[in-house]
C-alpha positions in Angstrom: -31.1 4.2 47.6 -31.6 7.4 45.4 -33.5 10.1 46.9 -36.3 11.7 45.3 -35.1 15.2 43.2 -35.3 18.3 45.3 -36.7 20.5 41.7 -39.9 19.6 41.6 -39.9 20.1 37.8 -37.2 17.9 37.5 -38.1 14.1 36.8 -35.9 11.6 38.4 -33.2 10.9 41.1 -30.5 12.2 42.5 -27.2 9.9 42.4 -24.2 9.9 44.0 -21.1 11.7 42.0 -18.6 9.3 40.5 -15.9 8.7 42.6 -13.2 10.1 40.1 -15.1 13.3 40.8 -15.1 13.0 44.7 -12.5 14.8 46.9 -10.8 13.2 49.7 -10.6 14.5 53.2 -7.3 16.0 53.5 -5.0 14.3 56.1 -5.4 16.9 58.4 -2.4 16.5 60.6 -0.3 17.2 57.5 -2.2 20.1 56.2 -1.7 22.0 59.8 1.6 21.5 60.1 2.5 23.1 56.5 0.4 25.5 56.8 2.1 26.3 60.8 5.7 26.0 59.3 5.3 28.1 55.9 3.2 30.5 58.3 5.9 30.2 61.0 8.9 30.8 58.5 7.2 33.8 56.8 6.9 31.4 53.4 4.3 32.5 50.6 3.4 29.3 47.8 1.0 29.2 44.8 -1.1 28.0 47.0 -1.9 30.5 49.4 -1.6 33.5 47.0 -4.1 32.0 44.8 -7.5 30.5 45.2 -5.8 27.1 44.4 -8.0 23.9 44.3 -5.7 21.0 45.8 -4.3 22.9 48.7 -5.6 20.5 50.9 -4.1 17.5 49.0 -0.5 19.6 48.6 -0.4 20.8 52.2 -1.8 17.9 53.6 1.1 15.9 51.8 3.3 18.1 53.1 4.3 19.5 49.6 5.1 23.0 48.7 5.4 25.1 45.5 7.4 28.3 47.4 6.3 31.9 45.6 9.5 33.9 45.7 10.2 37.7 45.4 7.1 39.3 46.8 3.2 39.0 46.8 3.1 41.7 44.2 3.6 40.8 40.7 4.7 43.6 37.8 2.3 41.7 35.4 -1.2 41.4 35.6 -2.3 38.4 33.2 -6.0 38.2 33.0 -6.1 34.3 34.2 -3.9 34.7 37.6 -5.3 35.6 40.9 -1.5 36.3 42.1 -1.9 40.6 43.1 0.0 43.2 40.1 0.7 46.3 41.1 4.4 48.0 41.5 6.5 46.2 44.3 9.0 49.2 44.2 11.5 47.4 43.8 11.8 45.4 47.5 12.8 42.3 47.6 12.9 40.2 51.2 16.6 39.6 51.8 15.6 36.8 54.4 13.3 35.3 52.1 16.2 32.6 51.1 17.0 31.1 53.8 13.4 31.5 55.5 12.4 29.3 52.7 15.4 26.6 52.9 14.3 26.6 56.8 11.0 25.6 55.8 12.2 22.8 53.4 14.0 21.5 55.4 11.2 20.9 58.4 8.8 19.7 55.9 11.1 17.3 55.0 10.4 17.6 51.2 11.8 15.5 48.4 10.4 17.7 45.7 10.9 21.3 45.9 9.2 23.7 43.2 10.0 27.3 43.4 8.4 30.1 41.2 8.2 33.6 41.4 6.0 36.6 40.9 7.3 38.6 37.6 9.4 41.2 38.6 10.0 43.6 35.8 11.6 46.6 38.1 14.7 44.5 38.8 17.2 44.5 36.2 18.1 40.7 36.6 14.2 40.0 36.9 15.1 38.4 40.1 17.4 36.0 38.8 19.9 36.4 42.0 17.2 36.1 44.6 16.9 32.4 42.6 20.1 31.9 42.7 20.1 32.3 47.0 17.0 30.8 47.2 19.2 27.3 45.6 22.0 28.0 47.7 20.7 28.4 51.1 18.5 25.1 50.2 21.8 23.2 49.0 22.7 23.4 52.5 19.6 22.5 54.1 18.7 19.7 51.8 19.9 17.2 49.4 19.3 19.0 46.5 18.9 18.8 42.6 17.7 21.1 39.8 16.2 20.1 35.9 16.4 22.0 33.8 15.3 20.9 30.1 16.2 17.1 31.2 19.4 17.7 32.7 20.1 17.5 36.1 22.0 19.6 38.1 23.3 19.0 42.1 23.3 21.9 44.5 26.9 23.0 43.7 26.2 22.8 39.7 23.0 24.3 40.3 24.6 27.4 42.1 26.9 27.8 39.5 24.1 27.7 36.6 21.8 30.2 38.5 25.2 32.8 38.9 25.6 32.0 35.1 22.1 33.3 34.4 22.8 36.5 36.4 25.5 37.3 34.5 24.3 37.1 31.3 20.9 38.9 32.5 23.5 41.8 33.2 25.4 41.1 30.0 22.9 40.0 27.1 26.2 39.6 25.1 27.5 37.4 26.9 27.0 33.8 25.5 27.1 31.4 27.5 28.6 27.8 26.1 28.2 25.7 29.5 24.8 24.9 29.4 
C-alpha cells in the first residue's frame, strides 16, 4: 500500500524504488574483515581513498583494488577525490610485501593494483610495480593481462623489470612484448 506524499503540493503517492535501483545489505562479516586485514597490513585501495560507492559490495566480497605508492598523487585531475600535492619523493619500501600479505589472507582470485601518479620518480614508480608483482607471485597464484595476453608471476616479473628499463632508457626498444 502507497503512502500518501509527504509535499503537500505534490499530488499522488509515494512508491517503492525499483529494485535495479535498491542496494543490498553488505555481508557484513566480509566487509569487517577487509577492512581489519587492509587496516591491519597498512594497505590503502581505491576504495578507501576515495568516496567510492560499492565499498560495501567490494569489501564485503572480500575484493580489493590496492592503491600503491602513496596517498598523495603528483596530479590533481578535476574528477578524482584521490589527495595531489608533492609526495617528496617517498615511497613505502614495505608497501610490497604488506600488500602480498594482505592478498594472500583475503584469499583473492582477482587482484587489481593501481597507483597514485607519481611524476617526481624518474621511473614513475614503475619498480615499486614491479615488487608489488613479485612479492605477490609468492604469496599467491598469480597472473597479469596485459592487452589480452597473459602473463604468470615469473613472466610477469620479467615484463614489469622490462618496463623499468626502458623507463630509464626511452631508447631502448623493447621486441619481447
Amino acid at each position: 500500500m502507497a503512502a500518501e506524499s509527504p509535499n503537500p503540493d505534490r499530488k499522488g503517492t509515494i512508491t517503492s524504488k525499483p529494485p535495479w535501483l535498491k542496494i543490498r545489505a553488505p555481508n557484513a562479516n566480509g566487509f569487517e574483515r577487509t577492512r581489519r586485514i587492509l587496516s591491519e597490513n597498512r594497505v590503502r585501495t581505491v576504495c578507501d581513498a576515495s568516496p567510492c560507492p560499492n565499498i560495501s559490495e567490494r569489501w564485503g566480497g572480500s575484493h580489493a583494488t590496492f592503491l600503491i605508492l602513496g596517498k598523495v598523487c603528483t596530479r590533481s585531475c578535476r574528477f578524482c577525490a584521490v589527495e595531489s600535492g608533492e609526495p617528496q619523493g617517498v615511497v613505502d619500501e614495505e608497501e610490497p610485501t604488506r600488500i602480498a600479505d594482505a592478498a594472500g589472507m583475503l584469499g583473492l582470485n582477482h587482484v587489481v593494483v593501481t597507483s597514485v601518479t607519481r611524476d617526481d620518480f624518474r621511473d614513475f614508480g614503475a619498480a615499486q610495480f614491479s615488487e608489488v608483482v613479485e612479492k605477490m607471485g609468492k604469496t599467491l597464484p598469480l597472473s597479469l593481462s596485459f592487452d589480452h595476453r597473459v602473463l604468470d608471476g615469473a613472466e610477469a616479473a620479467k615484463f614489469m623489470n622490462d618496463i623499468i628499463r626502458y623507463l630509464e632508457n626511452p631508447t631502448l626498444i623493447l621486441m619481447s612484448f
